[in-house]
C-alpha positions in Angstrom: -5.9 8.1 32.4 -5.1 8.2 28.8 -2.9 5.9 27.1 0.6 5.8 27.1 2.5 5.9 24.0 6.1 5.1 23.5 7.9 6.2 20.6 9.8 3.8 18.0 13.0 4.9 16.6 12.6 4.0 12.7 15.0 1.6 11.0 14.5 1.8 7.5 15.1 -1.9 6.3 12.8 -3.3 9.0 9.3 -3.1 10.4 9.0 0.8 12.3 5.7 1.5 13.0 5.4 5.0 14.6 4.2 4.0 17.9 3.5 0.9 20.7 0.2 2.2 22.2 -0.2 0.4 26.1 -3.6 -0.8 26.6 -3.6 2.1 28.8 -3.6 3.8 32.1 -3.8 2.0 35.2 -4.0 -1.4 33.6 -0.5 -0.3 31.9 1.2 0.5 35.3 0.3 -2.9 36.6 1.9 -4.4 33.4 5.2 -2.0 33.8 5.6 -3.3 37.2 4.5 -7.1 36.6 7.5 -7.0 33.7 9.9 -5.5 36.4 9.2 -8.1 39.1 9.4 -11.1 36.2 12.2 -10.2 35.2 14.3 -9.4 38.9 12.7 -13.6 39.6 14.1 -14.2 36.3 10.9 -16.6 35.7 10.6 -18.0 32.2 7.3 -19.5 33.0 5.8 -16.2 34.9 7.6 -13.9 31.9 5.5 -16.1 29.4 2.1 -16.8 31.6 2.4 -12.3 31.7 3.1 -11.8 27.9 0.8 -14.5 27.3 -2.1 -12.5 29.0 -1.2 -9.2 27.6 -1.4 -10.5 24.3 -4.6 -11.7 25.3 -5.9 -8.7 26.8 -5.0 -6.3 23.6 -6.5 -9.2 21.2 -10.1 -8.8 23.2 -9.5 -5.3 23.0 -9.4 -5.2 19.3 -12.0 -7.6 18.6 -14.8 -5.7 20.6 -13.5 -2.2 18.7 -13.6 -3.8 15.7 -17.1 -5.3 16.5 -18.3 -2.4 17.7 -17.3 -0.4 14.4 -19.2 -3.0 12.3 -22.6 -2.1 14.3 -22.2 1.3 14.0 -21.6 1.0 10.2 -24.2 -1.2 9.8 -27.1 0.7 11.3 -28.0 4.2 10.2 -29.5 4.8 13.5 -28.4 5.3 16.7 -27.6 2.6 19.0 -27.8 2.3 22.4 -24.9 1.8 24.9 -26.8 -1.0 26.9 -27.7 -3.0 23.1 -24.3 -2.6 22.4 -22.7 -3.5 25.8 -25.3 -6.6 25.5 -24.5 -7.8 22.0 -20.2 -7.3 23.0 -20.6 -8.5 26.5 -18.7 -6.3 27.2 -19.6 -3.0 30.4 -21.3 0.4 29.4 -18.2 2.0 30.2 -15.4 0.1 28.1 -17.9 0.6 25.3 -17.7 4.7 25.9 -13.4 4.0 26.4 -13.9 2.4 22.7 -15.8 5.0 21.7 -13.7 8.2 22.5 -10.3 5.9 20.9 -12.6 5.8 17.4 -13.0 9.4 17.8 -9.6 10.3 18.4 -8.8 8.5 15.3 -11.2 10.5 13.3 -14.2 9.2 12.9 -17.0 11.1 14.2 -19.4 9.3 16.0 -22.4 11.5 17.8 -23.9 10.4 21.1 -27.2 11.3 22.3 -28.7 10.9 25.5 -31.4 8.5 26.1 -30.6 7.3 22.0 -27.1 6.3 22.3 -24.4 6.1 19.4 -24.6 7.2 15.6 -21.4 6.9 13.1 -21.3 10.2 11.0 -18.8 9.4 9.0 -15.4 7.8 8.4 -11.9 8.9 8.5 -9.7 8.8 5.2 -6.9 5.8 7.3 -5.3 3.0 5.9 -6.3 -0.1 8.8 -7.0 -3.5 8.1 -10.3 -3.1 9.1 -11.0 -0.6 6.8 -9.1 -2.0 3.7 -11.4 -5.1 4.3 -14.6 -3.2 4.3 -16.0 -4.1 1.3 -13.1 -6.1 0.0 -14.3 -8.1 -3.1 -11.2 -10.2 -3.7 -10.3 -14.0 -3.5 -6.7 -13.6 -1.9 -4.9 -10.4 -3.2 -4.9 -8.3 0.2 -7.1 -10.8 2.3 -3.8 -10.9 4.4 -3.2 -7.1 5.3 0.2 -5.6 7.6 -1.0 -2.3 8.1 1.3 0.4 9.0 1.3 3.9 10.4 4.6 4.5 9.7 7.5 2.2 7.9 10.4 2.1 6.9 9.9 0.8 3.3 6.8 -1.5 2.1 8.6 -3.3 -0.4 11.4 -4.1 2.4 9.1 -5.1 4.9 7.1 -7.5 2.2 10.3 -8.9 1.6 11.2 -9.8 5.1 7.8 -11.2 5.7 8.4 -13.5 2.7 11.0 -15.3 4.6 8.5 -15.5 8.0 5.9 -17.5 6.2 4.0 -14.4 4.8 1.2 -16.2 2.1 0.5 -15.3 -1.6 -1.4 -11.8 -2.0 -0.7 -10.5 0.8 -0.6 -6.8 1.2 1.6 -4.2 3.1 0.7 -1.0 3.5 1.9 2.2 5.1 0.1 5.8 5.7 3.9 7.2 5.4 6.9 5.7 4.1 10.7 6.8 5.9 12.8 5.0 2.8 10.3 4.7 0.3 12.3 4.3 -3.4 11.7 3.8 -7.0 13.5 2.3 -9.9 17.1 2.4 -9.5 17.2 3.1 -5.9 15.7 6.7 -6.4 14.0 8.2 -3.5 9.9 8.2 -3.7 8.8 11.1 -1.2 5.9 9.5 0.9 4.4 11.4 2.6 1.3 11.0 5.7 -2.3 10.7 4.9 -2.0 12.1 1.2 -1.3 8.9 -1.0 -1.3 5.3 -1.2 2.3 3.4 -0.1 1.7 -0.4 -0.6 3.3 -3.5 -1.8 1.5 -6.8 -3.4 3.7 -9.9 -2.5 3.2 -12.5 -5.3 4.4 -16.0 -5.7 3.8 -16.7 -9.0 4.9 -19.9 -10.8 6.7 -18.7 -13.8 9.9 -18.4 -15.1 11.8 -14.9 -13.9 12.4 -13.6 -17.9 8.9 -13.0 -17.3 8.1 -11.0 -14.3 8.2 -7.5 -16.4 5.0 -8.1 -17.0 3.4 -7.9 -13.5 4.9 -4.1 -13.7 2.8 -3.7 -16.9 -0.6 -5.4 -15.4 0.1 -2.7 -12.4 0.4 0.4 -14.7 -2.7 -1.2 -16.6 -4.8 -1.0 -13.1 -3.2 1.6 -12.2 -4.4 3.9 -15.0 -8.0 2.0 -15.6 -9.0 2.9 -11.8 -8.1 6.1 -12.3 -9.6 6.8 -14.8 -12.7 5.4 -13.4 -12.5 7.7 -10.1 -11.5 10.5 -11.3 -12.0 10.8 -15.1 -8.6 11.6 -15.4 -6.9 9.9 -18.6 -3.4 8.3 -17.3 -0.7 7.1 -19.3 2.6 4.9 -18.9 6.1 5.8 -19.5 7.8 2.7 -19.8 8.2 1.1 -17.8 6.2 1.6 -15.2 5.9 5.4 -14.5 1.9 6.7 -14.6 1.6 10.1 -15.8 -1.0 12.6 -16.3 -0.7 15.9 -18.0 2.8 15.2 -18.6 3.7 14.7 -15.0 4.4 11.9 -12.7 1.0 10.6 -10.5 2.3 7.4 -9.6 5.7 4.7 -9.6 5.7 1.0 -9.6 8.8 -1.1 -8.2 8.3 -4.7 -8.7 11.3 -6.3 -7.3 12.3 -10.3 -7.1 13.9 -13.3 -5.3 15.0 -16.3 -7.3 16.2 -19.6 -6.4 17.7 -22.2 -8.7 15.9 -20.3 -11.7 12.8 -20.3 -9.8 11.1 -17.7 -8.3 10.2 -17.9 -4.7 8.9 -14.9 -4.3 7.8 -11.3 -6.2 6.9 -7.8 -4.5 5.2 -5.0 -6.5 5.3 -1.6 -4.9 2.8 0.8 -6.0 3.1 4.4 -4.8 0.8 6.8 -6.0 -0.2 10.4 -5.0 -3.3 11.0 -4.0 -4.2 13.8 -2.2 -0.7 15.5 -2.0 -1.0 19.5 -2.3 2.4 20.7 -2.9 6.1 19.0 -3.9 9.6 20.2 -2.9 11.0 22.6 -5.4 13.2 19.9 -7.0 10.2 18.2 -8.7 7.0 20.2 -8.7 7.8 20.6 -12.3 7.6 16.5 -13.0 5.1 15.4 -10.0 1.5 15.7 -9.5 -1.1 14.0 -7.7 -5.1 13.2 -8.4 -5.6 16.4 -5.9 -3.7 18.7 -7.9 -5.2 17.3 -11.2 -8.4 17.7 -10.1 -8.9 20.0 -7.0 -10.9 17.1 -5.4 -10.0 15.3 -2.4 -10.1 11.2 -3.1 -11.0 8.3 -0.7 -7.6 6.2 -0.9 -9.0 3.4 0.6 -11.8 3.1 -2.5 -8.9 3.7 -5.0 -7.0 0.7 -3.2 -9.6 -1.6 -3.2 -10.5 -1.0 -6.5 -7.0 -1.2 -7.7 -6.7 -4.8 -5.5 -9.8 -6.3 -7.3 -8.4 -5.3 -10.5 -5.2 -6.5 -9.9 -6.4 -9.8 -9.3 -8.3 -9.9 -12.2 -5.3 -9.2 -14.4 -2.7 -11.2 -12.4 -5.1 -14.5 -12.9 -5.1 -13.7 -16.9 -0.8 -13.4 -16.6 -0.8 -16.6 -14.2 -2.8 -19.0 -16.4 -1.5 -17.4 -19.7 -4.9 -17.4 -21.7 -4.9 -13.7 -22.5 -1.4 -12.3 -22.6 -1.3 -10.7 -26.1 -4.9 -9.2 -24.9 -2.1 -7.4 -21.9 0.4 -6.3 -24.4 -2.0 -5.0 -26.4 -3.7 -3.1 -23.7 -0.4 -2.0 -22.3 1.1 -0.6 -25.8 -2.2 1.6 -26.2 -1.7 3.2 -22.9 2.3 3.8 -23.2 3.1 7.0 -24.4 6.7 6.4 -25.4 5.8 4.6 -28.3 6.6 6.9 -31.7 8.3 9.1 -29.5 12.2 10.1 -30.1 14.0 8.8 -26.6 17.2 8.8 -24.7 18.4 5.3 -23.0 20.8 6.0 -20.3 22.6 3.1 -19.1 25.5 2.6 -16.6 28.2 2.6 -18.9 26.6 4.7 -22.1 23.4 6.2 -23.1 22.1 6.1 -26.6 19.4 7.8 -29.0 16.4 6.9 -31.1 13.1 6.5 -31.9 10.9 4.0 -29.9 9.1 1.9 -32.6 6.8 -0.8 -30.4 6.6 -2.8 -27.4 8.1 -7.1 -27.0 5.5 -9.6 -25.8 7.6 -9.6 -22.7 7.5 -6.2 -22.4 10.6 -5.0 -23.5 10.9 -1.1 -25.3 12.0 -1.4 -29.0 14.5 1.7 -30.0 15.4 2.1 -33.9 19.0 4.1 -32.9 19.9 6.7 -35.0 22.6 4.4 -36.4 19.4 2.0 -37.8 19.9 -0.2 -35.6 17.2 -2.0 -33.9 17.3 -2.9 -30.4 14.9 -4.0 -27.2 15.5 -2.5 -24.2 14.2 -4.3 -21.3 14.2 -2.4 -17.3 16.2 -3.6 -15.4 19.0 -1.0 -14.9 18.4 1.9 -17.8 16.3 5.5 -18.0 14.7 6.2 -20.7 13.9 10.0 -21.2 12.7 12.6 -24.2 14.6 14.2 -26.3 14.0 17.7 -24.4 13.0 16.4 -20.9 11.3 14.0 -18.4 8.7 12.8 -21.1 
């Protein structure tokens, strides 16, 4: 029997993956009708020995897939059923259950008689298993939430914050329901085409500095592209990545204080990767590496590299050492700078020329009155004189 699945109504501000997979079948009856009798005795003990040994069940379940997906990427041969069955200790047959769930989740794995099983190759998903493949980090996204579907990343990192979630760790999501930018606009987010992920950071610094993790991120953001696709990328300030004068990717770094302190920072990154078309409303200011390029990209290599490089920068920002090194970086990559600009603010916008970047970050506009002013984020726009750019 195939597995059951039972379908999640999404809730934007909380955790909403797509689907509760049963471990399946027969096995999945029992533990229907085990949860029906458990709760007619009303047992505490008996409803906690019963969700005690499902939990148990679906961990062992996990650990030999995962297992068993390290052998096959680690030999280029095949492998047999019984060397696997005898390294796992696990039967012949839950290794060929294993086997056909890998292959309905795309990767393609051929099976021989007599030889056994060979990986061919591996699907384009965002798992904790994969992300961790070849992770060369010390702690940004050595703790990974990985999501099929969510709500909003940023929100969910938030939440976890309060549940004990540690330093670095990383939520991601193959589709977003809620995802938004700066200023609460909606970021479309759509399956299997782009990277949806949040960093959640608990730096010790004062707040009037956390601008600058959004300027480290559009830093990686446009160095690993450039490295993987050979595209140049640029910022509009703040933290908008654009290539050939449209939009590739947003950043959202959002914070909780306390007492002056921070307890807690999330950056959400959202870029589009692999994304074919947009909805008529902004095909003229988005793109994505795809349509840059005509090339499909590997999204988990573009977030591991952007995870590494991260952490590279975020140690320089943390310890202090080499933050006019940042700046300097940052103002050679912003395209803003020398440009003629409109700052729209709640209550008034304004016009002038953008003449340089603050060591914190912040834009400097000469208005057209002469007057010199630095703009930081928080709650403006900043557009050209004769459009997005």
């Amino acid at each position: 029997m195939s597995p059951i699945t039972v379908s999640v109504a999404p809730i934007c501000e909380n955790m909403s993956p797509s689907r509760v997979t049963s471990l399946g079948g027969f096995p999945c009856a029992i533990a229907i009708a085990n949860v029906v009798m458990a709760t007619i005795i009303c047992s505490p003990v008996k409803l906690f020995i019963f969700f005690t040994s499902v939990y148990i069940m679906y961990e062992r379940k996990l650990i030999v897939k995962n297992q068993l997906l390290i052998m096959l990427k680690q030999n280029t041969d095949y492998i047999s059923g019984e060397a696997i069955s005898d390294s796992l200790d696990v039967s012949r047959s839950a290794i060929w259950k294993v086997i056909n769930k890998l292959k309905n989740e795309g990767y393609i794995i051929e099976a021989k008689t007599n030889k056994g099983y060979k990986l061919i190759s591996v699907p384009d998903i965002i798992s904790e298993q994969e992300l961790k493949d070849g992770l060369r980090t010390k702690y940004i996204g050595q703790k990974i939430f990985a999501f099929d579907e969510i709500g909003s990343t940023n929100e969910q990192a938030k939440k976890q914050a309060g549940s004990g979630a540690i330093n670095g760790s990383l939520f991601i999501a193959d589709r977003q329901l809620c995802g938004r930018g700066r200023l609460n606009k909606q970021w479309l987010s759509l399956a299997n085409v782009g990277v949806w992920m949040s960093i959640l950071l608990m730096p010790d610094v004062l707040p009037s500095k956390i601008m600058q993790i959004s300027l480290i991120s559009g830093i990686v953001i446009c160095k690993v592209i450039k490295n993987q696709t050979g595209l140049n990328a640029q910022i509009k300030w703040p933290n908008d990545i654009i290539i050939n004068g449209k939009k590739v990717c947003g950043i959202l770094t959002e914070m909780v204080t306390e007492e002056q302190r921070i307890s807690f920072v999330v950056n959400g990154i959202g870029i589009n990767v692999n994304t074919r078309e947009f909805p008529e409303e902004v095909e003229d200011i988005a793109t994505s590496l795809y349509l840059e390029t005509g090339k499909i990209f590997s999204r988990k290599l573009l977030i591991q590299e952007i995870l590494v490089k991260f952490e590279e920068y975020y140690e320089k920002f943390i310890y202090g050492n080499e933050l006019t090194s940042i700046i300097d970086e940052y103002r050679s990559m912003c395209l803003n700078v020398g440009k003629e600009v409109v700052v729209i603010m709640r209550d008034k916008q304004l016009q002038g020329k953008t003449v340089g970047i603050t060591e914190i970050g912040e834009l400097i506009i000469k208005t057209e009155a002469g007057e010199v002013i630095n703009v930081s984020s928080g709650e403006v726009s900043v557009r050209g004189v004769n459009g997005y750019i």
